[in-house]
Every structure is written in C-alpha cells, then in structure tokens.
N, C-alpha and C positions, 0 to 999 in steps of 0.2 A: 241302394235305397229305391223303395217300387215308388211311383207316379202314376200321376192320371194322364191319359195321352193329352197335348195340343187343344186349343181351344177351336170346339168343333162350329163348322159354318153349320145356318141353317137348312135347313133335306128338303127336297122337293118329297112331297108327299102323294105325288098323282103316281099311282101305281101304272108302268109301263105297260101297252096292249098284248105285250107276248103273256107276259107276266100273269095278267089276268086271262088270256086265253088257259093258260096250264092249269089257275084254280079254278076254272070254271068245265074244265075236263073232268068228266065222268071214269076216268081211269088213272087219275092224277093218282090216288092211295094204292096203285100196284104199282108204280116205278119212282125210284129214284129224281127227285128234282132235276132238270137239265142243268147246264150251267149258266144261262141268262137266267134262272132265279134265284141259284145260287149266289149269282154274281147284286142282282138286286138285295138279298137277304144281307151279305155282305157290308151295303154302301148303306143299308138300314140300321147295319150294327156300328159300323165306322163311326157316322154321323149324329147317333145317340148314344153313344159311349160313355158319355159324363152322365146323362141320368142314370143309364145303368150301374152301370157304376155305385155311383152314391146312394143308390139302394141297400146294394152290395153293403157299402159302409157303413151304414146307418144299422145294421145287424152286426156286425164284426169290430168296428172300430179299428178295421186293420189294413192297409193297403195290402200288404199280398196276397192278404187270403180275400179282399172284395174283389179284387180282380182275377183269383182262381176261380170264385163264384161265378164271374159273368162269364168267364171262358167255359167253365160247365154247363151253365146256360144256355148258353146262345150254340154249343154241341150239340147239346138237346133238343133247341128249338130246331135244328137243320133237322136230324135225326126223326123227327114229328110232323115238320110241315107241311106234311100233305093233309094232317088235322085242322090244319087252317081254314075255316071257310072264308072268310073276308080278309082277302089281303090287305086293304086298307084298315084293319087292325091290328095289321103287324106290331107295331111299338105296346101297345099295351097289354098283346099278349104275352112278350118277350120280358113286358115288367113281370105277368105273373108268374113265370117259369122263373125268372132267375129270384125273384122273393119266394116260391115255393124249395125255390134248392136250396136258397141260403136256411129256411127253418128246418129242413131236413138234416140238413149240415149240424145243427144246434141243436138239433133231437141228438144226434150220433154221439155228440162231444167231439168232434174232428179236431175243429180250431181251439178245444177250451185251453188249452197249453200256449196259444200263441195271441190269446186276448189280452193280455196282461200288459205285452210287449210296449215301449215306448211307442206312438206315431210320428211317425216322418212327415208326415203329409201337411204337417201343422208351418205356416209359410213362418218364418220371423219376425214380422211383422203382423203378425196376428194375433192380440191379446190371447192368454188361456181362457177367459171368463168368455170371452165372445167366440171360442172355438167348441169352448162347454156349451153353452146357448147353443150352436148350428148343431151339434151333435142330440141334444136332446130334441129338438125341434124335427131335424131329421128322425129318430126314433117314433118319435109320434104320430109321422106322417105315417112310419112303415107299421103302424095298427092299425090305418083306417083300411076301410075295405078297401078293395083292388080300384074299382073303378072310381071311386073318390080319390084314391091317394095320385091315383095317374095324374089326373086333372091338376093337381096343386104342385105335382114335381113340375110339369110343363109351365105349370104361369108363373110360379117363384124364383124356382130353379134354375131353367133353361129361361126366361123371360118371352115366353110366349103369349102373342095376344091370343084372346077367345077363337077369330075364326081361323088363326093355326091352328090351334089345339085341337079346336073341330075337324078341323081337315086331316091332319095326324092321325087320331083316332077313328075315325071313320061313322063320329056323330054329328047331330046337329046341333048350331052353337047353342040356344034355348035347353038341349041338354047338358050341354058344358055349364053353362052357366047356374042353372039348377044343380049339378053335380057339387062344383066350385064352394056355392052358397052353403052345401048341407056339411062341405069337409069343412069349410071354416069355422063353423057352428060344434064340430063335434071339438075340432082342436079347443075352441074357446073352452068347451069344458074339461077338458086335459086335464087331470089334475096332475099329472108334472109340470106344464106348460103352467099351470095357475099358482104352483108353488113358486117357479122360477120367477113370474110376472111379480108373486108379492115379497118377494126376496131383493127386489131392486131398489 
C-alpha cells in the first residue's frame, strides 16, 4: 500500500545566500545547477511533500499515481530550474508544474485504468461521507487558477498563517490576503461545493 510520507515540519523559507547568488548569475541557464541548489530544491520538496502531493490526489484519487505525479514533477522542475527567476517562488512554482503534469497525464489517459481502483489512503477512522467532502473540496480547489489555489492549499491544508504564506511564496501578505478572499469567493460559488453544502 503507497502513503503519504511523515508529517512534515514547518521550511524555513529564507532562501540561502549561495542559493540566490546562482539565480542571480547571468550564466545560471548554461550550466547545470550545483549541488547546494540541488540540495536546497531538495529540502524544498522534502518539506512540502503533503501539499504536493495532495494536489496530485485531488486529480487522481490515487496514491501511487499522485505520488508518481509529484516524482515527475519535481524531475521536471530540477531539469528547468535555471527558468526560475525568483527563488523564493520555488513552492508555487513546483505547484504549477506538478498540476500542469498531472492534466497532461489526463489528456493522455495514462492512469484512466488505475482510477477506479479501491484508495488505501482512506485512514479507518475516517467516515466515507467526510472523505467524499475532502475529495471533492480538494477537486475544487485544483480549478481555481494557480495563484489562488496556492494560497488556500497553504492556509487550510498545511495551516499556514498569512505572513508564512507570504514568505513561502515570495509575496506581500495584502496580496495573500486579497488572493485568499477572491479563491473563497469563487469556491462559495462552486456549484459542486454548493450541491454538497445543500445536500446536508
């Protein structure tokens, strides 16, 4: 049975001085990343592994293929990172890459064979009906645009206050906050979300 790793501590999010000397190099997109950014990208993905993740899931409804997503991913994002201009948007960009590979994956029909499949991931103690709830909830998030949906995995999900999430992302909190306000706004109109609310 696949699992989610360990429950991750919270990241420092101040990007290391080496770190940001190498994206701030004008010659950073002819060479291979060293290994101290390697090693940062790394301790970036370690430590936000459950959002990614559950991105993952919220397209699949599958442990082993949300975590073959985030492993394709996060390939990708090493493979590109010299595209990165603002390191302190690592996390949000790593959202968009692994929800752009998980739709590409869904374009193909990859997983359509292994969507059916029972989930493991469902704890015993966790009603069906409130695992229904988290899943469709989760789906709704992964339509809102990128930069809204980031903002609400971090406050909900992870339980991030506003000026982590700022600091993570590499905005100001007045953005977060604004961001925050306009995804809640769109969920309230969900009309999944608004079926499920008047179904109870």
């Amino acid at each position: 049975m696949s699992s989610v790793p360990g429950e991750m501590k919270k990241p420092s999010s101040v990007v290391p001085e080496e770190v940001g000397r190498w994206f701030g190099s004008p010659s950073r997109s002819e060479s291979i990343p060293p290994v101290h950014v390697r090693e940062w990208l790394s301790e970036v993905v370690r430590t936000n592994y459950r959002m990614l993740y559950f991105i993952a899931y919220g397209y699949f409804h599958n442990p082993s293929i949300a975590e073959d997503a985030v492993q394709s991913a996060v390939l990708k994002g090493l493979q590109h990172l010299s595209r990165l201009r603002e390191p302190g948007a690592v996390l949000g960009w790593l959202a968009t890459i692994t929800r752009n590979d998980c739709l590409q994956v869904m374009r193909r029909g990859v997983a359509s064979e292994s969507l059916d499949e029972v989930d493991d991931v469902v704890a015993p103690d966790i009603e069906v009906d409130r695992f229904e709830e988290l899943r469709l909830l989760l789906a709704a998030v992964n339509r809102l645009p990128d930069k809204l949906a980031s903002v609400v995995r971090l406050r909900f999900f992870e339980e991030c206050a506003i000026p982590e999430i700022a600091e993570r992302l590499g905005l100001r909190r007045n953005t977060v906050d604004v961001r925050l306000h306009r995804a809640l706004q769109q969920l309230a109109k969900d009309p999944v979300l608004q079926a499920l609310k008047g179904g109870r």
